[in-house]
SEMAR-184713 format. One record per residue: residue in one letter; x, y, z of N, C-alpha, C, CB in turn. Coordinates in steps of 0.02 Angstrom, whole numbers, plus 32768, in hexadecimal, padded with zeros to 4 digits. Glycine has a CB too. Example, Ala and Ser with C-alpha at 12.3 -4.5 7.8 and 13.67 -1.06 7.14 Angstrom:
! residues 2
A82947EE4818682677F1F818682947F5B818682357F2081C4
S82827F90816282AC7FCB816582858002818A82C07FE2811E
//
This chain:
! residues 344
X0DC80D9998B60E020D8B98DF0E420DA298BC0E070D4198F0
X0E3C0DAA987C0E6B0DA4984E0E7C0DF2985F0E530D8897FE
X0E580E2298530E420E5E98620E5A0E7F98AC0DFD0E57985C
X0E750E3C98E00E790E7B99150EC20E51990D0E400E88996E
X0EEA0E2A98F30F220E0C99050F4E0E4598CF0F230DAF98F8
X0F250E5098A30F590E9898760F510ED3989A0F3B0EB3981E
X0F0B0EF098B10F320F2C98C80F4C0F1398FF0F0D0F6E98D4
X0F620EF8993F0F7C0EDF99670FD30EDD995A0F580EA7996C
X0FE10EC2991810140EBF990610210EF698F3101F0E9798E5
X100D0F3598D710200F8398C810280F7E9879106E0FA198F2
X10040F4698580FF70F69980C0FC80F9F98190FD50F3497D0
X0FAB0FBC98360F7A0FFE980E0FA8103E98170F211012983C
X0FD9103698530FE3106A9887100410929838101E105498DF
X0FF610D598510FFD1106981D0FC6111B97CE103F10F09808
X0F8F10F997D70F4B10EC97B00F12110297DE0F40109B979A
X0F24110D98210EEE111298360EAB1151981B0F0511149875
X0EB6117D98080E8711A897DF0E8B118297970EA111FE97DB
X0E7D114897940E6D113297430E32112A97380E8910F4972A
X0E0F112D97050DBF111596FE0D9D10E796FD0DA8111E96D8
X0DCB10A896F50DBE107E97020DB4103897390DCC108496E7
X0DF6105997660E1A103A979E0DC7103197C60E64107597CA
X0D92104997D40D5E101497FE0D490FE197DA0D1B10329817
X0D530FD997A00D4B0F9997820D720F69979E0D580F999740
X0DB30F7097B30DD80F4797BC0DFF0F3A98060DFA0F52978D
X0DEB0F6E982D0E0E0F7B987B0E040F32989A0DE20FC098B2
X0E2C0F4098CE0E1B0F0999110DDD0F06992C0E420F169950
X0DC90F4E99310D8C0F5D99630D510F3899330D7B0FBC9974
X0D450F4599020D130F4698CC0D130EDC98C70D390F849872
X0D570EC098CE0D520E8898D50D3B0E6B99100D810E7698C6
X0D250E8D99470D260E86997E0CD90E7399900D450EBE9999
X0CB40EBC996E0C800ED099540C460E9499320C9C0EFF9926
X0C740E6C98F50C540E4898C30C610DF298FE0C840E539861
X0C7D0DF799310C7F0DC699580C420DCF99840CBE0DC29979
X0C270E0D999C0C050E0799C00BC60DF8999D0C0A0E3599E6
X0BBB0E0899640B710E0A993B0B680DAF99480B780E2E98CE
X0BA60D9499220BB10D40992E0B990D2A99660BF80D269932
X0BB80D4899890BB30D0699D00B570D1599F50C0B0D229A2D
X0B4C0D5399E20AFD0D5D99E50AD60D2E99C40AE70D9D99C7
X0AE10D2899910AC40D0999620AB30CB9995B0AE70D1C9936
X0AF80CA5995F0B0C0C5B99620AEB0C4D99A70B640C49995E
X0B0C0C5F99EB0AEE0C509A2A0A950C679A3A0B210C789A5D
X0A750C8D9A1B0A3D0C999A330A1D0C5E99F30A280CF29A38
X0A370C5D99BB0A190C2399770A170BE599A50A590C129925
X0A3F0BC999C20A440B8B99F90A150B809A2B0A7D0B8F9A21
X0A0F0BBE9A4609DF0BCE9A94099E0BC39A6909E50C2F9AC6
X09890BF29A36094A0BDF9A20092F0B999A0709400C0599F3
X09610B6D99E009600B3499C509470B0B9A0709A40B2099A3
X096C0B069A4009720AD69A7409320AF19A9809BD0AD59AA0
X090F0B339A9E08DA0B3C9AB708910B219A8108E10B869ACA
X089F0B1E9A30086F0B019A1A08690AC49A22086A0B0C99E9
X089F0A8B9A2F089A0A509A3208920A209A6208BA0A479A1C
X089A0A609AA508910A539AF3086A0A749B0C08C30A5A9B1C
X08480AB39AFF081F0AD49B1F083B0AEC9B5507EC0AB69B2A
X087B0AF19B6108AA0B1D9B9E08F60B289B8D08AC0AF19BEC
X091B0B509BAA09520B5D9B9009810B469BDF09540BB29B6B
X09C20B0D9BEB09C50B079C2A09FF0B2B9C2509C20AC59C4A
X09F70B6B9C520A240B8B9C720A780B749C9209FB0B9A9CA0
X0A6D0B519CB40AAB0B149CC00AD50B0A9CA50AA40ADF9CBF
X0AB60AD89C640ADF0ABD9C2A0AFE0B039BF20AA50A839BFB
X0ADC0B2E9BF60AF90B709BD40B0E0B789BF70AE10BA59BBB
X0B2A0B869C260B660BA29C540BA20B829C4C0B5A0B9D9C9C
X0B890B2E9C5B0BBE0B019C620BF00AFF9C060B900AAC9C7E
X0BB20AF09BC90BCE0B0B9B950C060B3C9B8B0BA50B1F9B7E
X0BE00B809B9B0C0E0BA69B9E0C4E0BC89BC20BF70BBB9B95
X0C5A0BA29C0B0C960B829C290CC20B779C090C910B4F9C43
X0CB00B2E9BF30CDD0B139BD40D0C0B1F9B930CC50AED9BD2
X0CE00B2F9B780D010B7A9B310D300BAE9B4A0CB90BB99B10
X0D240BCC9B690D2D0C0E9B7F0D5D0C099BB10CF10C2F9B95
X0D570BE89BE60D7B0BF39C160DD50BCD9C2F0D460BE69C3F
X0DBD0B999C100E010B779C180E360B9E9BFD0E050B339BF7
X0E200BBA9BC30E670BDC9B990E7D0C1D9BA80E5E0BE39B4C
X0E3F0C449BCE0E360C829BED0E6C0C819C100DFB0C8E9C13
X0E620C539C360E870C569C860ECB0C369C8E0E5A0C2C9CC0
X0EC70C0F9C540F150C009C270F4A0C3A9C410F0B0C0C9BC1
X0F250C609BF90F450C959BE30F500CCC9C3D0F0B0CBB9B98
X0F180CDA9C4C0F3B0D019C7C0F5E0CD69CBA0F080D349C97
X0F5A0C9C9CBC0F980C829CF30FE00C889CD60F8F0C2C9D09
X0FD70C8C9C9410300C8F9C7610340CE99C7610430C609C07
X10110D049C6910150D469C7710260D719CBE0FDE0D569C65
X10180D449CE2100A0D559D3610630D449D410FBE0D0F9D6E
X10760D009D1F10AA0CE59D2A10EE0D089D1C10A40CB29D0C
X10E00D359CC810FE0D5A9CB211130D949CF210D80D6B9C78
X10E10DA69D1810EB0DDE9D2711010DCE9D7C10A90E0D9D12
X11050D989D9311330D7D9DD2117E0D7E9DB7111D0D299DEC
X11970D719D9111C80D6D9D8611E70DA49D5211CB0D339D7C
X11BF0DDF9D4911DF0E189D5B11E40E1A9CEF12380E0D9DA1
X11C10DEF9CBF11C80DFB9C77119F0E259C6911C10DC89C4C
X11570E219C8A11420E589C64111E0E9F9C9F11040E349C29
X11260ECF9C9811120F0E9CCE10D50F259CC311400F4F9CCB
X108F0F149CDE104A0F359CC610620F849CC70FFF0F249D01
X102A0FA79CB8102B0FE89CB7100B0FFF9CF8100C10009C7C
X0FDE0FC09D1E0FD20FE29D5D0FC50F9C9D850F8F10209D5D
X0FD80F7F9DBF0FCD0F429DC50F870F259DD40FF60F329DEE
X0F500F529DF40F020F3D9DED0EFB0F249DBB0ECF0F6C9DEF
X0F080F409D770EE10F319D4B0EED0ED19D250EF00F739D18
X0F100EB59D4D0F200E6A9D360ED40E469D6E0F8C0E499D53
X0EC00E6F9DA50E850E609DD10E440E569D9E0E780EA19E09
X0E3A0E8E9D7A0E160EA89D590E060E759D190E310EE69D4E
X0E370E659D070E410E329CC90E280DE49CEC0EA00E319CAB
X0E3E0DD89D330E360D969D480DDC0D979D670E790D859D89
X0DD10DC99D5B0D8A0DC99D710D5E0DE49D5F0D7F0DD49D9D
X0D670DDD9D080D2E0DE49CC70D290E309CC50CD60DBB9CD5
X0D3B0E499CD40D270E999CDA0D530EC49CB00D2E0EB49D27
X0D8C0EBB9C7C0DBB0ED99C6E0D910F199C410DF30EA79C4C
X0D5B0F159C390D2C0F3C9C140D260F799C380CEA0F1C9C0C
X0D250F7E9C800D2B0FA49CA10D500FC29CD20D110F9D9CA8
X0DA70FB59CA10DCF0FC39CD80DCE10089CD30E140FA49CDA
X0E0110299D1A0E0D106B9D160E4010849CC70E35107A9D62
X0E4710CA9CB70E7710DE9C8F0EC410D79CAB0E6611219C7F
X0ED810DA9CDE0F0E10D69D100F33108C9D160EEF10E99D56
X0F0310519CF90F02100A9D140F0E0FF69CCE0EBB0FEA9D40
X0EFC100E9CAC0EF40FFE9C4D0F2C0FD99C320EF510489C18
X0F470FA89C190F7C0F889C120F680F709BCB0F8C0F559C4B
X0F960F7D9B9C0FAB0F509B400F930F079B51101C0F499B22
X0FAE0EDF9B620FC30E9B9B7E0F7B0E7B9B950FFE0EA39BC3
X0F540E919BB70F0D0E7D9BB70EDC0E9F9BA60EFD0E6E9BE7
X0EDE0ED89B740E9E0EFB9B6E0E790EE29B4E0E9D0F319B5B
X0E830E919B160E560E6C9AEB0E2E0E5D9B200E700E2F9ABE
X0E390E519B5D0E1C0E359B770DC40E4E9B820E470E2E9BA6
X0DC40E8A9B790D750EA69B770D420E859B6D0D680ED19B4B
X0D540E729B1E0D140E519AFC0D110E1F9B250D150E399AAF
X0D310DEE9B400D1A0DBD9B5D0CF50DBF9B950D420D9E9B66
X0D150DFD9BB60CDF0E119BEF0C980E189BE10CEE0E509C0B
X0C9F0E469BB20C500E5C9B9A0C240E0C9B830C560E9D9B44
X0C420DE69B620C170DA39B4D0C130D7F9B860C350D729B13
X0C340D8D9BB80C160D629C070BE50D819C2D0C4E0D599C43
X0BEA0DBD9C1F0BC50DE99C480B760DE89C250BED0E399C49
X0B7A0DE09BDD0B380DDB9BC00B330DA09BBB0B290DFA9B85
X0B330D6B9BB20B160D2D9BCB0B140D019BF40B170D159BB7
X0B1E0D309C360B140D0F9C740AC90D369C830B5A0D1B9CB0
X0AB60D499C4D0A6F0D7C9C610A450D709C1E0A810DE09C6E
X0A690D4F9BD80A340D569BBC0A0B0D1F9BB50A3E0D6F9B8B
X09FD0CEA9BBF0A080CAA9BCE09A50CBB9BDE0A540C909C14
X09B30CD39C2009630D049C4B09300D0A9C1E096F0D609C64
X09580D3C9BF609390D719BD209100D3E9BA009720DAC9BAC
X093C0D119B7E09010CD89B6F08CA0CC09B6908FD0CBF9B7D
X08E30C949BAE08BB0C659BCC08840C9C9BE808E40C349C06
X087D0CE79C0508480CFD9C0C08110D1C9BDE08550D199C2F
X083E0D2F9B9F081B0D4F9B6407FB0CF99B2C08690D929B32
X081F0CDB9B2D08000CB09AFC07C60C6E9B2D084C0C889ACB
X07920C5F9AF1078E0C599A9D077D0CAC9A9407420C189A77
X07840CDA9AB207540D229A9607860D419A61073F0D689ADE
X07850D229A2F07AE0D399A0007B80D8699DC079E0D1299D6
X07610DAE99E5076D0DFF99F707890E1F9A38072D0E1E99F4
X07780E0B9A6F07A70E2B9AA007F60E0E9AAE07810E279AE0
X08090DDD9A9B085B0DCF9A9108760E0F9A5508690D6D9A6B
X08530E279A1A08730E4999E7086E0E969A0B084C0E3D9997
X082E0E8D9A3608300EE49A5208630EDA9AA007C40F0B9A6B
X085C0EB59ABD08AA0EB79AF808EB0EBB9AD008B70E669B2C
X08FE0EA09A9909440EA89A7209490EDB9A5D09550E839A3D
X09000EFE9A37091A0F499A00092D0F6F9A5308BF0F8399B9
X08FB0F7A9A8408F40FB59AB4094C0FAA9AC108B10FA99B04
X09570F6D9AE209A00F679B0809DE0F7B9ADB09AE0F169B21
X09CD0F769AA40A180F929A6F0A090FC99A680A2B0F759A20
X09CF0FF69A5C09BF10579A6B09D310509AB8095310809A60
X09C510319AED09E3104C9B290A3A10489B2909C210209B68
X0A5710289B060A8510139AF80ACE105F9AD40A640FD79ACA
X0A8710689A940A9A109F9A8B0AA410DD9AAE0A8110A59A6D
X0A6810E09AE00A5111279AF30A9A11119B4C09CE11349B04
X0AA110DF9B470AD110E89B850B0B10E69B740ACC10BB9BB8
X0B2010F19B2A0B4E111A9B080B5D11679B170B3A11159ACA
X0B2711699AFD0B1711CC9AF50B1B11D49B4A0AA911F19ACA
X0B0711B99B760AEA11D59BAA0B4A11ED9BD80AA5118E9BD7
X0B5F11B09BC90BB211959BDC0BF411E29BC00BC511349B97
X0BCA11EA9B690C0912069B570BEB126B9B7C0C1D11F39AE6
X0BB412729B7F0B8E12C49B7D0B9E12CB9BC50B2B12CF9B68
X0B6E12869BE40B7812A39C400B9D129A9C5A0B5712939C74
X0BC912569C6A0BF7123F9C860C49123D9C9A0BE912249C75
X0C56125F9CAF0C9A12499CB90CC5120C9CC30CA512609CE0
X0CBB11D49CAD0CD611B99CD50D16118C9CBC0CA5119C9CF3
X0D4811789CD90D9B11779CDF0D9611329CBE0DC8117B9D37
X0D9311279C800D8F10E89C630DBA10F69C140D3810CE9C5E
X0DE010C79C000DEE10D39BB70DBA10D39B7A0E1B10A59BA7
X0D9210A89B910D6D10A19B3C0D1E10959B5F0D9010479AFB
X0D0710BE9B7A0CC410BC9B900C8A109A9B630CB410FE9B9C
X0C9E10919B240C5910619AF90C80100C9B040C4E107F9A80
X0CAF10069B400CA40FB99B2A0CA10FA69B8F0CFE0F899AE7
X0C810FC59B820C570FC49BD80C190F8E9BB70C2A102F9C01
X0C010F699BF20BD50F379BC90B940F589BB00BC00EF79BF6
X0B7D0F669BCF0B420F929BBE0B2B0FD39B820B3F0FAC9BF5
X0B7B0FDB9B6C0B6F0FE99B270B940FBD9AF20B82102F9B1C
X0BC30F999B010BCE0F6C9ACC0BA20F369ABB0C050F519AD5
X0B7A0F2C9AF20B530EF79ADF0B180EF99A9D0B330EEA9B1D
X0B1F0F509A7F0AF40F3C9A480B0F0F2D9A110ACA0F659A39
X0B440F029A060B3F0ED299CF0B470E9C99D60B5F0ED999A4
X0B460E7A9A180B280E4F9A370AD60E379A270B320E669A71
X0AA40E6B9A3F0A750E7D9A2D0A4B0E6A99E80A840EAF9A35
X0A7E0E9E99B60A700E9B99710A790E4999530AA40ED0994C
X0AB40E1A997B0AB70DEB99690A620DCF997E0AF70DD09984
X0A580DC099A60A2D0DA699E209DB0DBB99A30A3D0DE69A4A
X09D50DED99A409A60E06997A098A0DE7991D09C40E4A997B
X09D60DD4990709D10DBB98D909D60D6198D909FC0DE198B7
X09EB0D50991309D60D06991C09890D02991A09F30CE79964
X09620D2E9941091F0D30994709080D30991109060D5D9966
X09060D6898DD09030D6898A008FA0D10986309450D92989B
X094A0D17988309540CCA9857090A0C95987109B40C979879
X09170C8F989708D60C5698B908980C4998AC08C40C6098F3
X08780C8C98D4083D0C9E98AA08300CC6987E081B0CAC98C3
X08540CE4984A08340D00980808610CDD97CA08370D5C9806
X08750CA997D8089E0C97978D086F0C91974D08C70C499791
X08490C7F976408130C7E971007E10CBD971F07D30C2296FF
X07F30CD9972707BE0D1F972307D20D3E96F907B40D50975B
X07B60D8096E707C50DB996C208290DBD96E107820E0796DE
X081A0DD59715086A0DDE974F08A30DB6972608610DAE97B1
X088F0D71971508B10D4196F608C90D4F96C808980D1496EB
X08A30D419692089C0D50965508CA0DA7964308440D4B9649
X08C80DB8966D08EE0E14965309440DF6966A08C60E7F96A1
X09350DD496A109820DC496B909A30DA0968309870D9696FE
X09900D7C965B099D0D46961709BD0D6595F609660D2A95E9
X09970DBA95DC098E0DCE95B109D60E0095B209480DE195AE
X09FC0E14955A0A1F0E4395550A190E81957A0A1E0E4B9521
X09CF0E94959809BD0ED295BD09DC0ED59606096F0ED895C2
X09E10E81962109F30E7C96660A3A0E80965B09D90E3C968D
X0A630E6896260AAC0E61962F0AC10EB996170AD10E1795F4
X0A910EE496000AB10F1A95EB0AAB0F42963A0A8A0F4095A3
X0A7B0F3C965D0A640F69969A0AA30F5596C10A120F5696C4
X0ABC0F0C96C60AC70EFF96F20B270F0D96E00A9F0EBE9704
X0B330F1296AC0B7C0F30968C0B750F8E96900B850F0F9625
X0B440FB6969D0B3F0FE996960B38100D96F00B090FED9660
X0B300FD697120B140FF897710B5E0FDE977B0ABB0FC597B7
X0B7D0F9397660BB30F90976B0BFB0FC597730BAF0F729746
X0BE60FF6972C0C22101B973B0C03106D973A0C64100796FE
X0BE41072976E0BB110A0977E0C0110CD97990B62108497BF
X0C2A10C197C40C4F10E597E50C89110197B30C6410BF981E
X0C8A10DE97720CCC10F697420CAE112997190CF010B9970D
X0C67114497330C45117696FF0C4A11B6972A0BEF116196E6
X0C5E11AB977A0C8211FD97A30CAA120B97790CAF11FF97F1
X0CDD11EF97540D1B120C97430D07124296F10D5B11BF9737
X0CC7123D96EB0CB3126796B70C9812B196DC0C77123E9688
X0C81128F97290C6812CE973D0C9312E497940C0612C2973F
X0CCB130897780CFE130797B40CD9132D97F30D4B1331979E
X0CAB135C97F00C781370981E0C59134F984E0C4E13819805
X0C45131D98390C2C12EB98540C5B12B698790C0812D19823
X0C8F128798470CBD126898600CC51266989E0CE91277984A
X0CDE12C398B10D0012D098FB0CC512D099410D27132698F6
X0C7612D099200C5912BB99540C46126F996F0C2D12DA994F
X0C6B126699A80C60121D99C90C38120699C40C62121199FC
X0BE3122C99D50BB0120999DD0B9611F399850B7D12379A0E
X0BBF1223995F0BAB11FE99050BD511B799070BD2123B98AE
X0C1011C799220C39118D990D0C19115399360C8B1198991C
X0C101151995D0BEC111A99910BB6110099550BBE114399E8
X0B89112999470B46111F99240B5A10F698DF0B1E116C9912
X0B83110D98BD0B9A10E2987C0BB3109998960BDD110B9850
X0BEC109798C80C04105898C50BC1101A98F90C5F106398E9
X0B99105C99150B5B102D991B0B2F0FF998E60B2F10579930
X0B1A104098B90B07101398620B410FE798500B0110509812
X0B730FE698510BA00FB8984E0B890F73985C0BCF0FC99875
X0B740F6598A80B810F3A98B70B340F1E989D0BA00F3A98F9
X0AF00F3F98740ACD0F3798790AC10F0E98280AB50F6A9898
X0AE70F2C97FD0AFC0F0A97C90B350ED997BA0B010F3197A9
X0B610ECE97F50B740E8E97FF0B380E4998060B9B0E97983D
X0AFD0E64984D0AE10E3A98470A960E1198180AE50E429874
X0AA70E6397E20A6D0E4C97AE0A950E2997610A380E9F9797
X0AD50E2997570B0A0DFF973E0B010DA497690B5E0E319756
X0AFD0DA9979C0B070D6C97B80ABB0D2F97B80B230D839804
X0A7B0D68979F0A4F0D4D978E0A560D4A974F0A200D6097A3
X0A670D7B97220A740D6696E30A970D1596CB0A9E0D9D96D0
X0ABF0D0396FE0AEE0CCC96E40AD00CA697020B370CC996ED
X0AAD0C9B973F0A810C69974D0A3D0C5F971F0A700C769791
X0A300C8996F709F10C6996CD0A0C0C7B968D099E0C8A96DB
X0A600C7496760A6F0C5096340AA00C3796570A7E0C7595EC
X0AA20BFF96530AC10BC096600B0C0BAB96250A7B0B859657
X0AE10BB595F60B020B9295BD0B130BBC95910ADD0B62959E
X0B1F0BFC95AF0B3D0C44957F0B940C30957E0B2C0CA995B4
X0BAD0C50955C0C000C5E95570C1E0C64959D0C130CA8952E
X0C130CA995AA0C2A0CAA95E90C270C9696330C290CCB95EA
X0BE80C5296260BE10C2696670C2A0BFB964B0B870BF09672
X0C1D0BD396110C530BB995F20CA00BD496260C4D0BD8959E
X0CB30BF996010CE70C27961B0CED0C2796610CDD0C699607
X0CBD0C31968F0CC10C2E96C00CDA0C0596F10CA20C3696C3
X0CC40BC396D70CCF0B8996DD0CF80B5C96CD0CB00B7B96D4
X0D360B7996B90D680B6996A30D950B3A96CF0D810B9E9693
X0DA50B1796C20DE20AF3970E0DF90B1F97310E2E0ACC96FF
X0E280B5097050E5D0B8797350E200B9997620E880BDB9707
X0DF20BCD97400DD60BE5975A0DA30BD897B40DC50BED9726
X0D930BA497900D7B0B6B97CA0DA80B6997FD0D760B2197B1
X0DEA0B5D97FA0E0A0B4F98280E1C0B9098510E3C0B299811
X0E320BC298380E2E0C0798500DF80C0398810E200C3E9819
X0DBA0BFA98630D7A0C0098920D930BCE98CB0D2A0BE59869
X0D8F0B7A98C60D890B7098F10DD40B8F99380D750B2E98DC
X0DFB0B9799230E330BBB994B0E290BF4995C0E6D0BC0992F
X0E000C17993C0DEA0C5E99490DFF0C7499A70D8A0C5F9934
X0DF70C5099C50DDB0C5D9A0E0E320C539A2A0D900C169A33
X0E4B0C2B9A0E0E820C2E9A280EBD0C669A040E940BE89A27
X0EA10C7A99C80ED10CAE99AA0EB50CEB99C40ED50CB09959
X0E800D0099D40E780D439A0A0E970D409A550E260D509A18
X0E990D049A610EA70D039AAF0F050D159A970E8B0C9F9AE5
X0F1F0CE89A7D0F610CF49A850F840D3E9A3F0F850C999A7C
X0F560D429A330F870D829A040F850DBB9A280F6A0D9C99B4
X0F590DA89A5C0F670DF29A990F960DE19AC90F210E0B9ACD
X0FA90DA29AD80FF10D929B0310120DA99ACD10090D3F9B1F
X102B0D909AA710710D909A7410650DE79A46106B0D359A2A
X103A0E039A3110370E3C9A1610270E8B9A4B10010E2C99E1
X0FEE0E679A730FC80EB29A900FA90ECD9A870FD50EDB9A96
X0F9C0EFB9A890F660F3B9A690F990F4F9A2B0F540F8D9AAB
X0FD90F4F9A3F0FF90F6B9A0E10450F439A250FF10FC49A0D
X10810F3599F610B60F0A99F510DC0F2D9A0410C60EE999C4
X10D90F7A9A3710FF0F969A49110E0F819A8F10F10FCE9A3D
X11450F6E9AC511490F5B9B0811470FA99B3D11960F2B9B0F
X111F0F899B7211200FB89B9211800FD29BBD10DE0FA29BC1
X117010089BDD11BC10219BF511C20FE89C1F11C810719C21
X11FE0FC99C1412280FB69C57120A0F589C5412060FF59CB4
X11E80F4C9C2111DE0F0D9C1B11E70EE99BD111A00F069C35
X11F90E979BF312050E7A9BBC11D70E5E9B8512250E559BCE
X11A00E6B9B8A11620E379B6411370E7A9B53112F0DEE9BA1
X110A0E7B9B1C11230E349AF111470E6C9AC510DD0DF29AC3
X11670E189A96119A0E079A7311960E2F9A2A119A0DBB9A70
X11BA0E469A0211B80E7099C1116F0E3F99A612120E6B9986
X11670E82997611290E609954111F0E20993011160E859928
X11570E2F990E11730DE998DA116F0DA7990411D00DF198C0
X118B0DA29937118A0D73995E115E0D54999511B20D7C996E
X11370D94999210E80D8599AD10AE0D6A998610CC0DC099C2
X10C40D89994B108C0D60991310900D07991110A20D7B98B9
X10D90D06990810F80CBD991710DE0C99995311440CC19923
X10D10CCE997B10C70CAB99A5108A0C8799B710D80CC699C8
X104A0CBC99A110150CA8997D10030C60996010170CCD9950
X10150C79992B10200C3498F2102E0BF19907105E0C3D98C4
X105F0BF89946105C0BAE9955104E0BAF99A210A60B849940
X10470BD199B7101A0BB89A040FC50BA499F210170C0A9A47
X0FB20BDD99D20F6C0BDC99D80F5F0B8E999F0F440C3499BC
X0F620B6999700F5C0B24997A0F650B0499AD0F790B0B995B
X0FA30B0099C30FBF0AD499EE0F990AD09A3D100A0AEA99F1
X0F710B179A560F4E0B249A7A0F110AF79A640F4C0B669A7F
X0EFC0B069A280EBF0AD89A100EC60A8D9A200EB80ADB99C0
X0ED80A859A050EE00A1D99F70EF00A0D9A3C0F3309F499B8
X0F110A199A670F370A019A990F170A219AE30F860A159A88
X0EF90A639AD90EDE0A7B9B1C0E880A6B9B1A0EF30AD49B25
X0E810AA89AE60E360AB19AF00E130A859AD10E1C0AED9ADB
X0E1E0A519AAD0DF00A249AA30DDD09E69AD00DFE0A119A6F
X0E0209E59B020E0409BF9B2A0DC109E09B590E4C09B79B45
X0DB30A139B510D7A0A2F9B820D420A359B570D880A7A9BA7
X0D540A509B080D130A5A9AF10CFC0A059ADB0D140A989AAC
X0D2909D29AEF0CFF098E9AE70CCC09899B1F0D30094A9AEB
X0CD709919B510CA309A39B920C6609BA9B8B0CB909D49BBC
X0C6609EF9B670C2C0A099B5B0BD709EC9B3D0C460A309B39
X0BF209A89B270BBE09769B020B9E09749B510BE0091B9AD3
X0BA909619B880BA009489BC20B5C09869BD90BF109439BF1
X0B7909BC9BC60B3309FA9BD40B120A129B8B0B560A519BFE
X0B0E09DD9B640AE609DF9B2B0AB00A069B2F0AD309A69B1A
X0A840A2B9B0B0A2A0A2F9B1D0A0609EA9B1A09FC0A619ADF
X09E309EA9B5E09A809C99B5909C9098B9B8D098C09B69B03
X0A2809A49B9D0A3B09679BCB0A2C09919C0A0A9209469BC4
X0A2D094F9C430A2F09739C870A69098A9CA90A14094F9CB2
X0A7009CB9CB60AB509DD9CDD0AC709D39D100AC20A0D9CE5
//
């Protein structure tokens, strides 16, 4: 999160050919969110299916409502509001439709607006688990065909990459965060929850423990800062796609790493108060550093919002608590009510 509120704010701007900058971009933070929420949410679905023998559809919905949506729709009613009264000017007025109805993933290039384009990822995590939920409950206990539906769907994932950028024309800004190809690090998350479950004491285990898993998984990590050795390559899309794919694939073999050392340094570290608290605010510092920052802290022509950078960061800093304690916990207390294993 930390990661998309800087470039957002325009520390990279003028770095962008650096070698290092996918280590550290927005997108790449965006990226290491999706491996997470795969991970964490499918680690849950499996838990509640070993201890119930079903996963209830319902209560995952209703769960994830309540997270998600109250603050969603926050944010774009004050946005909507902004733009009745004439502060802030979209770049095309559909595209606030588009945003109010999960889809901003697939707006037109024409409709494309600073001011809600965070909004993607969120699309894409509604759009994939209002479907993966299925995928589940029809593949398990078959613990080999759940690992062969995940690998196939993240290669289809890929290949409807390639298929998008060679054949297609079509009038979109960022065609890999269409759901159907962003969803493979979604996926990769999803894949390594499986992992976690059933192979923690296996061989699988045991390598993830090991210095071998934390080196693989620091080396696919910055798979994309090793184009800049080979500028040939760099400039082809379908390489660059392919690296920040391994990317996301050694994010999620790092995230098994720290789940089977517990008691290393950098769980320590991790776990820090600050840090903790970042996390738990996390949801509200993506939602609002795209009101107050944008894609970028530049204002569009002829409108007032948003506000210089400096003062958007500020603005950050103290909405997104204050959003916490006072809005959204009032909903994510609700959520005990669609527990697993309660009736919805």
């Amino acid at each position: 999160m930390i990661a998309v509120v800087l470039t957002h704010y325009g520390l990279y701007e003028g770095h962008e050919q650096a070698a290092l900058l996918p280590l550290v971009h927005g997108i790449t933070g965006v990226r290491v969110f999706f491996v997470l929420s795969g991970f964490l949410i499918t680690r849950l679905l499996l838990q509640e299916f070993e201890h119930s023998g079903d996963i209830s559809y319902a209560n995952f919905i209703a769960r994830r409502a309540l997270r998600i949506f109250p603050l969603y729709f926050l944010f774009l009613a004050l946005v909507t509001l902004f733009y009745w009264f004439g502060w802030w000017q979209p770049q095309g007025d559909g595209g606030l439709l588009y945003a109010w109805l999960y889809a901003y993933n697939f707006v037109p290039s024409q409709l494309y607006d600073p001011l809600l384009a965070h909004t993607w990822s969120l699309a894409v995590e509604e759009h994939f688990y209002l479907l993966w939920p299925f995928a589940l409950l029809w593949l398990l206990p078959k613990e080999q065909a759940l690992v062969r539906f995940i690998v196939l769907a993240a290669l289809a994932c890929l290949l409807s990459y390639v298929v998008i950028v060679r054949g297609l024309a079509l009038r979109t800004p960022f065609p890999e965060r269409m759901t159907f190809v962003a969803a493979f690090s979604l996926l990769v998350g999803c894949l390594a929850a499986v992992a976690a479950q059933y192979r923690a004491h296996g061989a699988f285990g045991r390598w993830c423990r090991s210095a071998a898993g934390l080196s693989v998984a620091t080396l696919l990590f910055a798979a994309p800062t090793l184009l800049h050795a080979v500028p040939e390559l760099a400039d082809r899309v379908l390489v660059r796609y392919l690296a920040v794919s391994l990317q996301s694939v050694g994010v999620a073999v790092f995230v098994l790493w720290l789940l089977f050392n517990q008691r290393s340094r950098t769980v320590a570290l991790l776990e820090t108060g600050p840090l903790r608290y970042i996390g738990t605010i996390s949801y509200g510092i993506y939602v609002w550093q795209g009101f107050f920052l944008a894609v970028s802290p530049e204002r569009v022509a002829g409108s007032a919002w948003p506000p210089s950078a400096a003062l958007g960061l500020l603005g950050i800093a103290v909405l997104a608590p204050l959003s916490y304690h006072f809005y959204e916990r009032r909903f994510l207390a609700l959520k005990q009510r669609f527990a697993p294993g309660s009736r919805a």
